[in-house]
Steps between C-alpha positions, in 0.01 A plus 500: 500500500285161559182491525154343485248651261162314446656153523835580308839501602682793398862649506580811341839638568547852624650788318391791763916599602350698836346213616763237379750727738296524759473069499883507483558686790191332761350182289322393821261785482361372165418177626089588491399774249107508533371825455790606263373645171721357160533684166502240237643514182539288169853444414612458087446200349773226556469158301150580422399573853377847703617426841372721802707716723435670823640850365396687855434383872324774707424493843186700611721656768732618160167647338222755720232435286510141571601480850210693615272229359468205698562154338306258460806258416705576829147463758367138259845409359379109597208567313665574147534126349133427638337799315654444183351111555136639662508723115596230276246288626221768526538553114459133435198444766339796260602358224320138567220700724399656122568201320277282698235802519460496162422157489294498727325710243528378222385123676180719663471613091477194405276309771237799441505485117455059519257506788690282709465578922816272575834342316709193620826420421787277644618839694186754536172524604358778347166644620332800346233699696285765269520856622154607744416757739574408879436698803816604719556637860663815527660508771672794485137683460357365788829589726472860460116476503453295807847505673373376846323174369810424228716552818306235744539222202923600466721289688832465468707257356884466533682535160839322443799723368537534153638753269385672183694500188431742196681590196555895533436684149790637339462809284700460192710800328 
């Protein structure tokens, strides 16, 4: 069984004697297996090693409970390799995103406690501005106050296509 997994080439051999029969007798209908659910397993240790071994193949045709759930794999199977991509370089985005945020502090820190309004380096201008009270529009107020007047001053304005990613939250067991 080869496969892709978050960047990594993998090749575990198959031990499920069903499935290996059923191969034997049609190999041409295994030539795409998206959707098909694997049971794992860790084989004994050989020369130091734990080597991996696809101990079941089931089809969701072969099991009820998961044929009657649609999957996500067989309907997006082109979009596999590019999620596991989009994820790894979510986590690192946040990672540098909180990095550089708390820089940002501690640089604010240290421009408030030395009095200084702007720093100058080879690579940054850095200007600080003191916190103060400004007055804002709310829009949203005056819409459902005043919908006719808000509605004369809206005209619209042709977006170009674009698409919105975000990183779904995953409840842990």
């Amino acid at each position: 069984m080869k496969f892709t997994y978050f960047g990594s080439n993998y090749d575990f051999p198959i031990t499920d004697p069903v499935f290996l029969e059923q191969f034997k007798k049609s190999p041409e209908k295994y030539t795409d297996l998206n959707g098909v659910y694997l049971v794992l397993s860790l084989g004994m240790e050989f020369e130091g090693f734990h080597f991996k071994l696809v101990a079941t193949v089931m089809f969701p045709s072969d099991c009820p409970s998961l044929s009657d759930k649609p999957s996500l794999i067989d309907k997006s199977h082109w979009f596999q390799e590019i999620e596991q991509e989009m994820l790894r370089l979510i986590e690192s985005k946040n990672e540098i995103e909180e990095r550089i945020n708390a820089l940002r502090i501690k640089i604010k820190e240290q421009m408030e406690s030395h009095g200084e309004e702007q720093v100058k380096s080879q690579y940054f201008t850095i200007n600080y501005t003191p916190a103060k009270t400004v007055t804002q529009f709310d829009s949203k107020t005056f819409r459902l106050e005043n919908a006719e007047l808000y509605s004369q001053y809206c005209l619209p304005k042709q977006k170009e296509a674009s698409i919105v990613v975000r990183k779904n939250k995953i409840e842990e067991s």
